[in-house]
C-alpha positions as CSV (number, residue, x, y, z in Angstrom):
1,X,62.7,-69.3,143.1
2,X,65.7,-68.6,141.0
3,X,68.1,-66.3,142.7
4,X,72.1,-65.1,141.7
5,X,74.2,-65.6,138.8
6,X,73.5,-69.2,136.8
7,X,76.2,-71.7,136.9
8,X,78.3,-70.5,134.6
9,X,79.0,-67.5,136.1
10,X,79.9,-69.3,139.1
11,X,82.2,-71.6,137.6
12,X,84.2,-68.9,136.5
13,X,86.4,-68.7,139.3
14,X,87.1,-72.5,138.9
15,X,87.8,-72.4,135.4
16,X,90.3,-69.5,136.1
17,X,92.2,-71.1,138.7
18,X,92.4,-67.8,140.8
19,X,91.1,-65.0,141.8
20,X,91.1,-61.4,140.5
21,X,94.3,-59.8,142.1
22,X,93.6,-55.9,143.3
23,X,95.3,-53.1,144.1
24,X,94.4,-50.3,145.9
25,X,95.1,-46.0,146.1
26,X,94.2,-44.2,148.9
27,X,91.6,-45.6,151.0
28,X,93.9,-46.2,154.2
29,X,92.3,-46.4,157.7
30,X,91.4,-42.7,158.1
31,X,90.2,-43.5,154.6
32,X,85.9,-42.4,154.4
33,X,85.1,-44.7,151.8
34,X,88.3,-47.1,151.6
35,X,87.1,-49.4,154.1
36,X,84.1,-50.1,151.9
37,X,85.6,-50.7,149.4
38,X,87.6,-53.6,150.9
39,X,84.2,-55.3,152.3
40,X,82.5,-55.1,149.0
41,X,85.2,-56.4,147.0
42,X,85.6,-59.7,149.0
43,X,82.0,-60.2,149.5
44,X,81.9,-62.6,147.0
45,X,85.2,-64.5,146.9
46,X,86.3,-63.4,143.5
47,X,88.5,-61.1,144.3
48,X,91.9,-60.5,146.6
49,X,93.7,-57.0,147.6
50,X,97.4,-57.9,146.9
51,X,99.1,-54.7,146.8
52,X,99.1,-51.1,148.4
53,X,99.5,-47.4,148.5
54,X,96.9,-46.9,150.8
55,X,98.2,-43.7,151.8
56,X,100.6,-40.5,151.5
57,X,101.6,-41.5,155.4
58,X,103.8,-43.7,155.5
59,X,102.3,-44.8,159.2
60,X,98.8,-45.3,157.9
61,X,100.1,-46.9,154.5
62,X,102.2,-49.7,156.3
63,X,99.5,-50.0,159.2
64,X,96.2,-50.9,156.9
65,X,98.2,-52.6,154.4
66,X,99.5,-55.4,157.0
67,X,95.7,-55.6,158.9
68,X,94.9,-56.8,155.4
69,X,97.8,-59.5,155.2
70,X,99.5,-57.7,152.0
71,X,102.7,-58.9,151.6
72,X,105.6,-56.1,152.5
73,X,107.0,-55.9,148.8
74,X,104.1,-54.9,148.0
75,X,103.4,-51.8,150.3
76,X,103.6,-48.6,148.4
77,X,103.6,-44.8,149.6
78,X,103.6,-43.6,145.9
79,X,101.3,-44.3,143.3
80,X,103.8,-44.3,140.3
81,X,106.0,-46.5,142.5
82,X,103.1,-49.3,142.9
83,X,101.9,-48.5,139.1
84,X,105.7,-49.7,137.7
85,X,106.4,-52.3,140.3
86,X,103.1,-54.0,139.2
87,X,103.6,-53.8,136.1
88,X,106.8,-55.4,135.9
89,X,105.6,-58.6,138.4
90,X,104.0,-61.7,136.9
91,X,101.5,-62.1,138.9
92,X,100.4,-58.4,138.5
93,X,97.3,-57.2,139.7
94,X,94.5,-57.2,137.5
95,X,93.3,-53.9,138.6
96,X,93.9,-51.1,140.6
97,X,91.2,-49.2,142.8
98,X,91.2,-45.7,143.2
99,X,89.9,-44.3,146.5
100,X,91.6,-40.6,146.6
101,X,89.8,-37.3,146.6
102,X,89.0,-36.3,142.9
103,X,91.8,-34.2,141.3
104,X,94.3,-37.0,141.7
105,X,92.5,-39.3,139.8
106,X,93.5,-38.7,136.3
107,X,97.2,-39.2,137.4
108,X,96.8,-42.4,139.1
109,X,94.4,-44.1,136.3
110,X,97.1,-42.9,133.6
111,X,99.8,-44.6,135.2
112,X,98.6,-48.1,135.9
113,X,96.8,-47.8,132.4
114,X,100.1,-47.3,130.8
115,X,101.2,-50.7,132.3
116,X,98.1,-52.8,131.0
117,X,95.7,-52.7,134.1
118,X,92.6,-51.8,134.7
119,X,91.0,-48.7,136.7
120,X,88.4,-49.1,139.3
121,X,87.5,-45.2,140.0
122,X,85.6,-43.4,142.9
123,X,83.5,-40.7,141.5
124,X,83.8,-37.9,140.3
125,X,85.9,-39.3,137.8
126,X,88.2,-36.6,137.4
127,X,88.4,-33.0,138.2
128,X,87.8,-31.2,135.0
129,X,86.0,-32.3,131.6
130,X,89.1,-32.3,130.2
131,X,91.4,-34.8,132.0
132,X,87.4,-36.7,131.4
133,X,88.0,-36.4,127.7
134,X,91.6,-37.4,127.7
135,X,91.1,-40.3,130.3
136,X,88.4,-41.8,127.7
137,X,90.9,-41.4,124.4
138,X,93.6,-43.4,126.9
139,X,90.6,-46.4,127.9
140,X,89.9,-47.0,124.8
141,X,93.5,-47.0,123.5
142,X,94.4,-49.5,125.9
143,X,92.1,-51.7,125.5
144,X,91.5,-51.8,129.0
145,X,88.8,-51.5,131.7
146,X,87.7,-48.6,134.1
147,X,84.6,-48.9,136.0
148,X,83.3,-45.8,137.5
149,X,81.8,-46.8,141.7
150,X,78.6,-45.6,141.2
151,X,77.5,-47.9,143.6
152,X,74.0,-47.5,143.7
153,X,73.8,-48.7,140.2
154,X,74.3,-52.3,141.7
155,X,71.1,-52.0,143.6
156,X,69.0,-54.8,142.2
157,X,66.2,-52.8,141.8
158,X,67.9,-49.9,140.1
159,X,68.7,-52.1,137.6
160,X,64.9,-54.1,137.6
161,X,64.1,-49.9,137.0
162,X,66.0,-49.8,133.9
163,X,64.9,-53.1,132.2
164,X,61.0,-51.8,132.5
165,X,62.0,-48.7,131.0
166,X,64.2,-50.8,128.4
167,X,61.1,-52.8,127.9
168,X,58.4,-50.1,127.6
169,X,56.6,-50.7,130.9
170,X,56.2,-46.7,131.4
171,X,55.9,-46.2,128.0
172,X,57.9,-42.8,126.4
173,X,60.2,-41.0,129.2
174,X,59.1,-37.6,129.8
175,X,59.9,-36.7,133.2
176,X,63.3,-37.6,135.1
177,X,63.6,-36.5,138.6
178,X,66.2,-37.4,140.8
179,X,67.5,-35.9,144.1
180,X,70.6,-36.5,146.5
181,X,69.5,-34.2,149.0
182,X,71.2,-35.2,152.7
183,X,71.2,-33.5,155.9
184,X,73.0,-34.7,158.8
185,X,75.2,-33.2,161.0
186,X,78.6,-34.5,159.3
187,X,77.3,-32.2,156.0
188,X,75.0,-29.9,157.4
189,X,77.4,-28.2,159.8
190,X,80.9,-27.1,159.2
191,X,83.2,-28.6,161.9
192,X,84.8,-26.0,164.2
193,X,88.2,-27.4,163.4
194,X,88.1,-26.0,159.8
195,X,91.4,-28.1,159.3
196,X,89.5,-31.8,159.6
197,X,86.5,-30.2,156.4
198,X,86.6,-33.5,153.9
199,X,87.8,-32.7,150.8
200,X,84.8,-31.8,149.4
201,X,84.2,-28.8,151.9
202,X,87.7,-27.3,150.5
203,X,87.5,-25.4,146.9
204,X,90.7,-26.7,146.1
205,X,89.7,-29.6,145.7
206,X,87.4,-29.7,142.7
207,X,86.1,-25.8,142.8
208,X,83.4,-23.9,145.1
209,X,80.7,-26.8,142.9
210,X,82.2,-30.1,144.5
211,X,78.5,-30.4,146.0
212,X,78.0,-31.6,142.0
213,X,81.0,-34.0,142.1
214,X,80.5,-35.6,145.4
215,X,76.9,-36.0,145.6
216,X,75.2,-34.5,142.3
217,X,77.2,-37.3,140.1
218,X,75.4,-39.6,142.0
219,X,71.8,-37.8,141.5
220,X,72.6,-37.3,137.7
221,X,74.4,-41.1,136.7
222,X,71.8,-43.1,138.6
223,X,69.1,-41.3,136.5
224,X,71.1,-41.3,133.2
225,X,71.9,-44.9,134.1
226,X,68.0,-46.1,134.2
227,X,66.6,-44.1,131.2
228,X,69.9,-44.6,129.0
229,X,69.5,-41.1,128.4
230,X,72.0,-37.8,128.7
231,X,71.7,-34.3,129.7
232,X,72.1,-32.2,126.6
233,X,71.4,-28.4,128.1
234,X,71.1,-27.6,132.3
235,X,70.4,-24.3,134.2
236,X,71.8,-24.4,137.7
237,X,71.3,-22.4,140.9
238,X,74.3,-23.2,143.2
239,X,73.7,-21.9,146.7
240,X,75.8,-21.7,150.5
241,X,73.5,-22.0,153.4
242,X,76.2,-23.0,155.8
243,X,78.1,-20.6,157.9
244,X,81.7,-20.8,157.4
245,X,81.6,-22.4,154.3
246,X,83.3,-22.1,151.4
247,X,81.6,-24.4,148.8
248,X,77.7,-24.2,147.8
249,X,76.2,-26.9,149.8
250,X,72.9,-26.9,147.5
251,X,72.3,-27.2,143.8
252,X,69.1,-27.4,141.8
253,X,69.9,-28.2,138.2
254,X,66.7,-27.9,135.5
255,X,67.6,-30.3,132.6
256,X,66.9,-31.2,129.1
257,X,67.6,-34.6,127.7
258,X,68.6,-36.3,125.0
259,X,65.6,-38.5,124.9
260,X,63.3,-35.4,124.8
261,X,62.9,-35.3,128.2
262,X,62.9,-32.7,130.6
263,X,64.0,-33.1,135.0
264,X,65.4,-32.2,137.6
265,X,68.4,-32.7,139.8
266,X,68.8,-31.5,143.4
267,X,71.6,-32.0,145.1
268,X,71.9,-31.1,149.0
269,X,74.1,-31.2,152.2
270,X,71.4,-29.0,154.4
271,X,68.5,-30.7,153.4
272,X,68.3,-30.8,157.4
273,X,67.1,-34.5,159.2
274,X,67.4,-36.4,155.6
275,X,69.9,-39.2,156.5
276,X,70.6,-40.0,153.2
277,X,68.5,-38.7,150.7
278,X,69.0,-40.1,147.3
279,X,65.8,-41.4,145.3
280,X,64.6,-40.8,141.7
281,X,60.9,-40.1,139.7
282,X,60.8,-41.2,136.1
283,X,57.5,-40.7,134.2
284,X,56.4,-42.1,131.2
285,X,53.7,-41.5,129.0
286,X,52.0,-44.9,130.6
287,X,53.1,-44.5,134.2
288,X,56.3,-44.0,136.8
289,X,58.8,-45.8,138.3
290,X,60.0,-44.8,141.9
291,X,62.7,-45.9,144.2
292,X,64.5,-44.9,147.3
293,X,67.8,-45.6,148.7
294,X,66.5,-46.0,152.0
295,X,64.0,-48.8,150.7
296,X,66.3,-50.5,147.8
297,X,64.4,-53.4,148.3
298,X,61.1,-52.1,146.9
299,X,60.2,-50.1,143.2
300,X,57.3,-48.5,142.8
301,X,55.3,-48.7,139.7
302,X,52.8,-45.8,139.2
303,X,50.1,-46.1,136.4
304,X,47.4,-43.5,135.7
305,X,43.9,-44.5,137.3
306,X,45.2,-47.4,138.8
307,X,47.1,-48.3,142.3
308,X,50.2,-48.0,142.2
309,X,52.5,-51.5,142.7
310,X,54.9,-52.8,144.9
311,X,58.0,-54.6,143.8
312,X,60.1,-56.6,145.6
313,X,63.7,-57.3,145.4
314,X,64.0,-61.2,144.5
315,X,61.0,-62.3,142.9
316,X,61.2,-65.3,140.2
317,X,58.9,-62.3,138.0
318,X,61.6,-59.3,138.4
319,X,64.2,-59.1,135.3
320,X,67.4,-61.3,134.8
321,X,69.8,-58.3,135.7
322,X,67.6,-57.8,138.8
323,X,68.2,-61.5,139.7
324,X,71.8,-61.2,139.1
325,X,72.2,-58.8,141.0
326,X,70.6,-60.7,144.2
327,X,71.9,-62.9,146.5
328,X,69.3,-63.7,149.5
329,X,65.7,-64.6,149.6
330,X,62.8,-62.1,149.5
331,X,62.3,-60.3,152.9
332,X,65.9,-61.4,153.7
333,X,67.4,-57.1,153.0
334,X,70.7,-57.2,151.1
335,X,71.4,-53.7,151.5
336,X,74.4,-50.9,150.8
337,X,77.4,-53.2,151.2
338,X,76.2,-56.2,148.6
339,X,75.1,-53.2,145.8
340,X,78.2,-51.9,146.3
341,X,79.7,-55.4,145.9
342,X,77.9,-56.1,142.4
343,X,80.4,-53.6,140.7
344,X,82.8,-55.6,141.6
345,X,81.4,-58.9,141.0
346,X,80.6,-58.1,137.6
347,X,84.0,-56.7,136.9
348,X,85.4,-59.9,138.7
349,X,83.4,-61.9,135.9
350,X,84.6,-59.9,133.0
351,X,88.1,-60.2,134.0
352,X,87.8,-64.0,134.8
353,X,85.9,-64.3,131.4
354,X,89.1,-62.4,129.6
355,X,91.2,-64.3,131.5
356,X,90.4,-67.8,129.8
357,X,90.0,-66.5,126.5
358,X,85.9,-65.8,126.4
359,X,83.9,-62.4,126.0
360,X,83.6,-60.4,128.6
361,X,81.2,-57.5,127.0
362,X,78.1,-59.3,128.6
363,X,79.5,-58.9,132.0
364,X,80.0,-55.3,131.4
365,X,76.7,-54.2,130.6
366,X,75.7,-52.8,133.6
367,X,78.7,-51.3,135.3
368,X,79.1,-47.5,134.9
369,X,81.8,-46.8,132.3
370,X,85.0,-44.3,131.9
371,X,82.6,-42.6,129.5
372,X,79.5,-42.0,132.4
373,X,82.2,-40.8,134.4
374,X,82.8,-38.0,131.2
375,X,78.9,-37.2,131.0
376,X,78.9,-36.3,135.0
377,X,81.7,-34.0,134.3
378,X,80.2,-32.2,131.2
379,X,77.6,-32.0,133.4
380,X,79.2,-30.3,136.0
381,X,80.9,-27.5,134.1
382,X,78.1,-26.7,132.2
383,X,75.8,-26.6,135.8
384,X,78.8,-24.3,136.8
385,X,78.7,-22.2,133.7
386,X,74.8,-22.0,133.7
387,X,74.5,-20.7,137.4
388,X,77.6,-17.6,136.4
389,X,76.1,-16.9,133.3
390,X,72.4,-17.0,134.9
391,X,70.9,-19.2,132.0
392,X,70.7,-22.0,130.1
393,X,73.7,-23.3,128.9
394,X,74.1,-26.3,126.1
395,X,76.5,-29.1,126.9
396,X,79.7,-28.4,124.8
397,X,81.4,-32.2,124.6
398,X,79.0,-35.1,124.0
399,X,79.5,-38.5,125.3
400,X,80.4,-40.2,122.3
401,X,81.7,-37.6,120.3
């Protein structure tokens, strides 16, 4: 059974010498995601977190930075501070990892683009289409690397999905489907201290639509990210269901594609008792391909007439990407944590790859892009436009345009 990266990939580190040196933003100890972050990014052994501005507070900044042994020069409070004192070091770090709420994050990526390192962004990628637009004219000026953390997209079988749709297995997409739809009590409910509502609960954050920021991106990339395909028009109910709240909490978007397909996107905090809640449904003209987030380990294949098929995560038939992606035996679940961690391992192997003078495009491939992170937020406007307006409404800005 053939399982992980082949040699080569592993000898990178060795060839290197070192590993790839991060930085973080945000993502402090009363950090929701930051703590993530940190696990997936060491899982592996090719990276290290070196420097910090882990938070606004100084407290909480100092605190997490020193439980993970970074040295005290560099422990930042400010961004731009960490950004230039980087960029001046030697031993720089390769990249920087942004873990803030949204509307920050064209200001942080700017600045530590500007001194020749690479972004590592949460999603959304930005707060407006516009600092989207000018975030991928700065990218690609650079020369440098962002990579959007749509994690699920390191899910082995996510990516098994998108080589069978690559290879014809469904035959012509016609239907995409794909839901984020989660009910527990930490989204379903606002908290009776209105003061402690995450950001995405606050309209100042990224507008009375952060439902299709925080969640919706999610729904939208990981079903652009199988089909290779983009939403060209969308017509959006937004809806608040909540009491107290001052954001919608649900979203169904009907969609148009550029592939010719047509889908839907549903996107949900009070889709009560869902503990999670993201899956997608593409169908072909030959059959369908399913998958869960609660069962990452298994894609189903769905073929008219026929039983449908189970596919399990590390099998010597599944794709090369699949197997890349995968660490443990079959039956052995990897889980959240490790998908997460293949976003960073395949940055890790790009860098690495730069780093001795090869090509890192084939390590790229699969990790979401500063321009996915401009398609969610064309997305978004247009959703927002669509529901005001009560009709369809054509995407303005194409990716690639």
């Amino acid at each position: 059974m053939t399982i992980g990266p082949p040699q080569a990939r592993e000898q990178l580190l060795r060839r290197c010498g070192r590993r790839v040196r991060l930085g973080m933003v945000g993502g402090g100890a009363d950090s929701v995601i930051g703590e993530t972050h940190r696990v997936a990014l060491r899982a592996d052994g090719l990276c290290e977190l070196v420097a910090g501005a882990l938070s606004i507070v100084p407290e909480i900044a100092f605190e997490t930075a020193r439980m993970n042994l970074i040295p005290e020069d560099r422990i930042f409070t400010d961004f731009r501070a960490m950004a230039e004192g980087e960029g001046r070091r030697d031993d720089r770090i390769d990249a920087v990892v942004i873990a803030t709420p949204p509307q920050t994050h064209f200001e942080i990526a700017r600045a530590f683009l500007r001194q020749g390192i690479d972004v590592i962004c949460e999603k959304p990628m930005t707060a407006t289409a516009a600092e989207a637009a000018k975030l991928v004219s700065l990218v690609e000026a650079s020369g440098r690397i962002l990579v959007l953390t749509h994690c699920y997209t390191g899910y082995p079988m996510v990516r098994q999905a998108r080589e069978m749709v690559r290879a014809g297995s469904i035959g012509r997409v016609t239907l995409i489907e794909a839901e984020f739809c989660a009910g527990d009590p930490g989204v379903a409910r606002e908290p009776a201290d209105r003061a402690k509502r995450h950001w995405r609960f606050r309209p100042e954050s990224m507008g009375k639509a952060a439902i299709l920021g925080e969640v919706g991106s999610h729904a939208h990339n990981i079903a652009s990210y199988v089909t290779e395909a983009e939403i060209v028009s969308v017509s959006a109910r937004l809806d608040t269901f909540a009491a107290g709240r001052d954001v919608y909490d649900n979203a169904y978007l009907t969609t148009s594609w550029d592939n010719g397909a047509v889908g839907r996107i549903w996107s949900s905090y009070v889709a009560i008792g869902n503990e999670h809640g993201l899956s997608f449904r593409i169908f072909g003209e030959d059959g369908a391909l399913v998958w869960r987030q609660e069962e990452p380990e298994l894609l189903w294949r769905q073929r008219l007439g026929r039983p449908a098929s189970r596919l399990s995560r590390g099998l010597d038939e599944l794709s090369r990407p699949s197997l890349e992606a995968t660490r443990f035996r079959p039956g052995h679940p990897e889980g959240y944590a490790l998908a997460f961690a293949n976003l960073y391992k395949d940055y890790a192997h790009a860098r690495l790859s730069e780093l001795i003078g090869e090509d890192r495009s084939p390590y790229l491939e699969y990790l979401p892009d500063v321009r996915a992170g401009l398609a969610v937020m064309q997305v978004i406007e247009a959703a927002e436009r669509s529901h005001n307006q009560r009709g369809a409404v054509e995407l303005v800005i194409r990716p690639g345009a």
